[in-house]
VMD Tcl script that builds the backbone (N, CA, C; Angstrom):
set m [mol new atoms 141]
animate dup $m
set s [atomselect $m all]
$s set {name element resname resid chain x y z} {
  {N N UNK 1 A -53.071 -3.191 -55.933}
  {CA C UNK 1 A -53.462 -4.331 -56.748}
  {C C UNK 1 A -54.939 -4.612 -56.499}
  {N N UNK 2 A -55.816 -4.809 -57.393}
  {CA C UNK 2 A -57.145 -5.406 -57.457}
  {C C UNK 2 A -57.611 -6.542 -57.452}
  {N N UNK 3 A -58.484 -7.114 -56.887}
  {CA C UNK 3 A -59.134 -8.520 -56.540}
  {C C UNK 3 A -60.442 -8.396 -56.526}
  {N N UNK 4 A -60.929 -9.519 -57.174}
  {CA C UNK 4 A -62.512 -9.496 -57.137}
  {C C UNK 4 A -62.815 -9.782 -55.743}
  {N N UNK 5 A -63.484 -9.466 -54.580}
  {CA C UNK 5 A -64.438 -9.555 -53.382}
  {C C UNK 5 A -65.934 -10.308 -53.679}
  {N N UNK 6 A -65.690 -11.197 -53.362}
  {CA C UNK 6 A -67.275 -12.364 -53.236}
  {C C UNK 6 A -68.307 -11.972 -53.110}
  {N N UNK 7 A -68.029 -11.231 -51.507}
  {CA C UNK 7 A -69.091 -10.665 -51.083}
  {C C UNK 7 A -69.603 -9.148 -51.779}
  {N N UNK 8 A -68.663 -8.030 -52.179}
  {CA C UNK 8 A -69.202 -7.206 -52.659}
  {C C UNK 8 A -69.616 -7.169 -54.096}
  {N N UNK 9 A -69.151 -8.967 -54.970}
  {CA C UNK 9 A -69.360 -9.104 -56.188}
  {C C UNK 9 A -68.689 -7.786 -56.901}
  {N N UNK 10 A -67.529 -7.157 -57.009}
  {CA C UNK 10 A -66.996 -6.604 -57.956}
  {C C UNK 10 A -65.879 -6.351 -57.291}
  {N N UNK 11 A -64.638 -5.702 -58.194}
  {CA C UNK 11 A -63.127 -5.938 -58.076}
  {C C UNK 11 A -62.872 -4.583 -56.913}
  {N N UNK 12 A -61.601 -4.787 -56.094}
  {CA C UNK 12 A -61.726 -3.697 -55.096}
  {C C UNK 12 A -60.007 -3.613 -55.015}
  {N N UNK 13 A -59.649 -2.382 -54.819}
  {CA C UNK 13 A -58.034 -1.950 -54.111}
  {C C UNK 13 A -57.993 -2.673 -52.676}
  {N N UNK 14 A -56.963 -4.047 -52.948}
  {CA C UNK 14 A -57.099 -4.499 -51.845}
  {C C UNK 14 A -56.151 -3.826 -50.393}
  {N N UNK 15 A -56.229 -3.684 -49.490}
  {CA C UNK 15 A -55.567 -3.040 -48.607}
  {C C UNK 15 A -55.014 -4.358 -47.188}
  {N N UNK 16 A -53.658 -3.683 -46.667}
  {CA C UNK 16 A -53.121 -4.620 -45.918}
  {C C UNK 16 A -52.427 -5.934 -46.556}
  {N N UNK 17 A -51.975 -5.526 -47.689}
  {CA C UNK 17 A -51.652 -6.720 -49.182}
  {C C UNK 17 A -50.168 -7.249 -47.768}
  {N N UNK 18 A -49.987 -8.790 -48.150}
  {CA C UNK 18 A -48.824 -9.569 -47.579}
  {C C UNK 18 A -48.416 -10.777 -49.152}
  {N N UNK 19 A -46.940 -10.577 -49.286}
  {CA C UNK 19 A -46.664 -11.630 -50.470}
  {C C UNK 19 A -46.809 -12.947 -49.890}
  {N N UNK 20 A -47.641 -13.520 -50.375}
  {CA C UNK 20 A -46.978 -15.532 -49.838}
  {C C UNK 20 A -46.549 -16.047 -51.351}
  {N N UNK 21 A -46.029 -16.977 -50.682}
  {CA C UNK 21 A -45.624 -18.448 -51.715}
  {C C UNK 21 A -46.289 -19.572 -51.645}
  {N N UNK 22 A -46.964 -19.912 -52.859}
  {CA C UNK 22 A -47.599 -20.925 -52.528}
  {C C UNK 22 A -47.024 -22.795 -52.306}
  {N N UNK 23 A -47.652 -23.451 -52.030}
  {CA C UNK 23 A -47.273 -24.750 -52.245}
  {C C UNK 23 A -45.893 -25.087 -53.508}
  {N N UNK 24 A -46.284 -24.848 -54.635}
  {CA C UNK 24 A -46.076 -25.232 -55.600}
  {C C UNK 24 A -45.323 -23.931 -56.201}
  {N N UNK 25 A -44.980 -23.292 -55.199}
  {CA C UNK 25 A -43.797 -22.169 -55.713}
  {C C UNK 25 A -44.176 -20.620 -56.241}
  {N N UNK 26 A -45.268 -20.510 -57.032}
  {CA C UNK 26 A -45.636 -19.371 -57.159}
  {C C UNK 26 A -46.032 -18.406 -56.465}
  {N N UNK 27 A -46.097 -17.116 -57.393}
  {CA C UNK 27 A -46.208 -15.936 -56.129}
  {C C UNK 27 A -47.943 -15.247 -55.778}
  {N N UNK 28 A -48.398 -14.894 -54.579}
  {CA C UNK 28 A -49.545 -14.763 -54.547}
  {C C UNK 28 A -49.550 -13.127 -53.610}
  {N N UNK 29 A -50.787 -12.775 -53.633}
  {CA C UNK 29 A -51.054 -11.566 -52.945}
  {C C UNK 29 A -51.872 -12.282 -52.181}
  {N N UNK 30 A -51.893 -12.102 -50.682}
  {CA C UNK 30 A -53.219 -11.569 -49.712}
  {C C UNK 30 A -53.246 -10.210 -49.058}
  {N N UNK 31 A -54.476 -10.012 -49.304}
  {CA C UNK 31 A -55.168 -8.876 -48.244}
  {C C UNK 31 A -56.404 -9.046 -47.930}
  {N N UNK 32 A -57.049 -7.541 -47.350}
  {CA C UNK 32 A -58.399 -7.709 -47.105}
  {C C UNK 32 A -59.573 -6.260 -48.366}
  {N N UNK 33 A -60.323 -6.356 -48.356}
  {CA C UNK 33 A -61.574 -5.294 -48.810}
  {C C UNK 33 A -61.986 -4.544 -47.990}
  {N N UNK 34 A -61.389 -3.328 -48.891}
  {CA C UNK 34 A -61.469 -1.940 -47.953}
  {C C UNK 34 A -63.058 -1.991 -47.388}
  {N N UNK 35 A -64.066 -2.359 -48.145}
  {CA C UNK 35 A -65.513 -1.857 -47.832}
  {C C UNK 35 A -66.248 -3.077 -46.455}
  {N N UNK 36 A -66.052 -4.551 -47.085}
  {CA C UNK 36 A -66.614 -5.152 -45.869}
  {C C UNK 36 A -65.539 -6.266 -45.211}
  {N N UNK 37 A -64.116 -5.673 -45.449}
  {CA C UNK 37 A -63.468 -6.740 -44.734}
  {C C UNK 37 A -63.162 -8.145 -44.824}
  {N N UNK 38 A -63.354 -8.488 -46.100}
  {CA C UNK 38 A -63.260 -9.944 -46.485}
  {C C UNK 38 A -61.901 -10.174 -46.697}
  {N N UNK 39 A -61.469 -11.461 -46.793}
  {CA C UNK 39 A -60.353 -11.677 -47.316}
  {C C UNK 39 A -60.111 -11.506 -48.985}
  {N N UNK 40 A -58.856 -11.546 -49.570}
  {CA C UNK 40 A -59.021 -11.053 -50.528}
  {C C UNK 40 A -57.912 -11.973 -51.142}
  {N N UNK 41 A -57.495 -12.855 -52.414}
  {CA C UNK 41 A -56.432 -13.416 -53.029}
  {C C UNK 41 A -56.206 -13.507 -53.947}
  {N N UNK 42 A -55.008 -12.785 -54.758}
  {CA C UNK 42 A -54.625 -12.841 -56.376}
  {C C UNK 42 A -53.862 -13.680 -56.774}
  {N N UNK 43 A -53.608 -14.570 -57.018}
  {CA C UNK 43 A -52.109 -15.478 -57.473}
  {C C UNK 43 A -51.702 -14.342 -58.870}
  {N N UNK 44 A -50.222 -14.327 -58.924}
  {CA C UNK 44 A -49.434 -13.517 -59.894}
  {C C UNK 44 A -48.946 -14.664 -60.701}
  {N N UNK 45 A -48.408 -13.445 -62.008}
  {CA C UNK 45 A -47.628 -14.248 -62.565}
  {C C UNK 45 A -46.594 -14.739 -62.300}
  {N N UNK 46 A -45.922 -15.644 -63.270}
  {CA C UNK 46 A -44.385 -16.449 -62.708}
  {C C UNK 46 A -43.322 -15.693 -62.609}
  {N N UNK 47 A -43.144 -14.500 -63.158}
  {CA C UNK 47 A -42.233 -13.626 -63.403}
  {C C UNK 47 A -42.351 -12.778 -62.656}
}
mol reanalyze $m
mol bondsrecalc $m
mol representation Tube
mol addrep $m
């Protein structure tokens, strides 16, 4: 799955991906950026 990275300003294959749930029920991706290690977060769809 892809995520834009802040720091490298463009979208990256995030690696080390973990599902959470957020507050309010929906589903989210974290990981980190293969290149400088940032954190990385997608919220998904509802489905």
């Amino acid at each position: 799955m892809e995520a834009y990275c802040v720091k490298c300003k463009a979208k990256k294959e995030m690696q080390d991906t973990q599902d959470v749930t957020l507050k309010n029920g929906r589903k989210a991706l974290k990981g980190k950026c293969p290149v400088c290690g940032t954190s990385l977060f997608r919220i998904l769809g509802s489905k």
